[in-house]
Structures are given as structure tokens and as C-alpha cells.
MARBA-523910 format. One line per field, with one value per residue (C-alpha): residue number from 1; residue in one letter; x, z, y. Coordinates in pm, 1 decimal. Example, Ala and Ser with C-alpha at 12.3 -4.5 7.8 and 13.67 -1.06 7.14 Angstrom:
<recs>
num <- c(1;2)
residu <- c(a;s)
c1 <- c(1230.0;1367.0)
c3 <- c(780.0;714.0)
c2 <- c(-450.0;-106.0)
</recs>
This chain:
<recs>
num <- c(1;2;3;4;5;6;7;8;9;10;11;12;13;14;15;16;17;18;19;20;21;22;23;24;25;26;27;28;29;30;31;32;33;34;35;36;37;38;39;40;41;42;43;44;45;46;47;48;49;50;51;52;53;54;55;56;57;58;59;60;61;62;63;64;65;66;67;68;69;70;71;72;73;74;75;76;77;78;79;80;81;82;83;84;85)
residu <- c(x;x;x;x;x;x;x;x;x;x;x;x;x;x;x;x;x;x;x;x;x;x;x;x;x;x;x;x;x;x;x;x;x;x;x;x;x;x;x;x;x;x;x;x;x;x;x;x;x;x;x;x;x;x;x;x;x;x;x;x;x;x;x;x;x;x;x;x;x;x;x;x;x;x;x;x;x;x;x;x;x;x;x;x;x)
c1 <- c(0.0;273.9;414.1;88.4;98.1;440.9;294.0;18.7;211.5;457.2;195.8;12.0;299.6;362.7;40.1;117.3;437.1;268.6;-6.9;194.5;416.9;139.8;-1.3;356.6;369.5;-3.4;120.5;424.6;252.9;-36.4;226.7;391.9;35.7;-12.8;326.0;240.5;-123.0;34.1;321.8;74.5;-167.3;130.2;227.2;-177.1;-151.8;184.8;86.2;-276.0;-56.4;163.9;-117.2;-266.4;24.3;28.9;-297.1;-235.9;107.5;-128.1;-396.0;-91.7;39.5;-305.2;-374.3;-12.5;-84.1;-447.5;-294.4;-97.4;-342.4;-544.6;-277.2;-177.1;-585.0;-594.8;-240.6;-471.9;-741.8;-533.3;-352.8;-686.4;-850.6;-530.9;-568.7;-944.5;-867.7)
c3 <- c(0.0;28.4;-311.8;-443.5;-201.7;-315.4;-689.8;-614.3;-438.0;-735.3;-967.4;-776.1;-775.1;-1145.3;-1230.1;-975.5;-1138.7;-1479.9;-1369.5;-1237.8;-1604.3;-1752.8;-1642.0;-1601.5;-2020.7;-2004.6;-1795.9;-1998.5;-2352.2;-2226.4;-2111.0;-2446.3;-2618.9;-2386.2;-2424.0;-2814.2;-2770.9;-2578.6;-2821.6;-3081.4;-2913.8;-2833.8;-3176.8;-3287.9;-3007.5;-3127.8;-3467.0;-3325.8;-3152.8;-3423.8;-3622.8;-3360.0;-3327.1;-3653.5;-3646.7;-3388.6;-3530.2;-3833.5;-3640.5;-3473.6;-3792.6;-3905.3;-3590.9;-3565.3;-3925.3;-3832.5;-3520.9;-3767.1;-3981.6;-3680.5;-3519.4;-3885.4;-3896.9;-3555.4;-3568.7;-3917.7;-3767.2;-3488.1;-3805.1;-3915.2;-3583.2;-3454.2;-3828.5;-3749.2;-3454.3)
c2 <- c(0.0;222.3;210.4;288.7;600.9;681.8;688.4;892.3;1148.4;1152.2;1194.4;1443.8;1649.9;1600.4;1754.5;2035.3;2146.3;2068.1;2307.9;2541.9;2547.5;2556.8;2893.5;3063.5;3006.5;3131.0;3467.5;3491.1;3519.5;3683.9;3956.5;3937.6;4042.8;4309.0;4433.7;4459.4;4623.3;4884.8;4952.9;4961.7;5133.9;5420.9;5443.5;5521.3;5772.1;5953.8;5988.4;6160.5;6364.0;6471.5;6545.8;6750.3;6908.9;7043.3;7147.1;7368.5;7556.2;7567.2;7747.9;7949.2;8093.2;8175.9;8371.3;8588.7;8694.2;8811.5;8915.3;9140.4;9242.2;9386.7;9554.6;9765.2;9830.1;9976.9;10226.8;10312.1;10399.2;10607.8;10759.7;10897.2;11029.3;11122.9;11355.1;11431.5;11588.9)
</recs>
């Protein structure tokens, strides 16, 4: 009765470690796809950025050149009521 003890213990523990190599690979690759969801997920997010960033030095330029055009409207206007008066 003993020997078959012995081989149940051995085999229990068998399936233990097999279990427990089992779900270590599991972790490991299921790491590894996370790993490459966020690295794609970052690279989606830098070129939105970049983009966005454009946009907005776009938007920039646009606005110092009305910016411009305002100021040169307003010192003529002075011009003139600085002539009316």
C-alpha cells in the first residue's frame, strides 16, 4: 500500500508542477500580447498627436498673421482720428 501512495504522491505532484508550467507560459505570452497592444496602441496615439500638433502651429500661424493684420488696422485707424482731430 505504500508504493501505491508513493505513486500517487509523485503523480500528484507532477500535475502540480505541470499546472503550475502551464499557467507561467499562459502569464508569460499573455504579457507578451499586452506588451504589443500597448506599443501599438502608443504608436496610434503619437501619430494623433503629431497630427494635432500640426494642427495647432497651423492654427498658430493663421492667428499671428491676423494678429498682424489687426494691429496695422488699428495704428490706421489712430492715423486717421489722430488727423481728425
Amino acid at each position: 500500500m505504500t508504493e501505491i501512495h508513493a505513486i500517487w504522491f509523485v503523480v500528484a505532484i507532477s500535475a502540480i508542477v505541470a499546472l503550475v508550467i502551464i499557467v507561467a507560459t499562459w502569464q508569460y505570452f499573455a504579457t507578451v500580447r499586452a506588451r504589443a497592444s500597448v506599443a501599438r496602441e502608443d504608436a496610434y496615439l503619437a501619430a494623433g498627436a503629431a497630427e494635432a500638433q500640426e494642427k495647432t502651429s497651423r492654427e498658430l500661424e493663421r492667428l499671428a498673421a491676423d494678429t498682424a493684420d489687426l494691429r496695422d488696422r488699428v495704428v490706421a485707424i489712430e492715423k486717421v482720428l489722430r488727423e481728425v482731430e
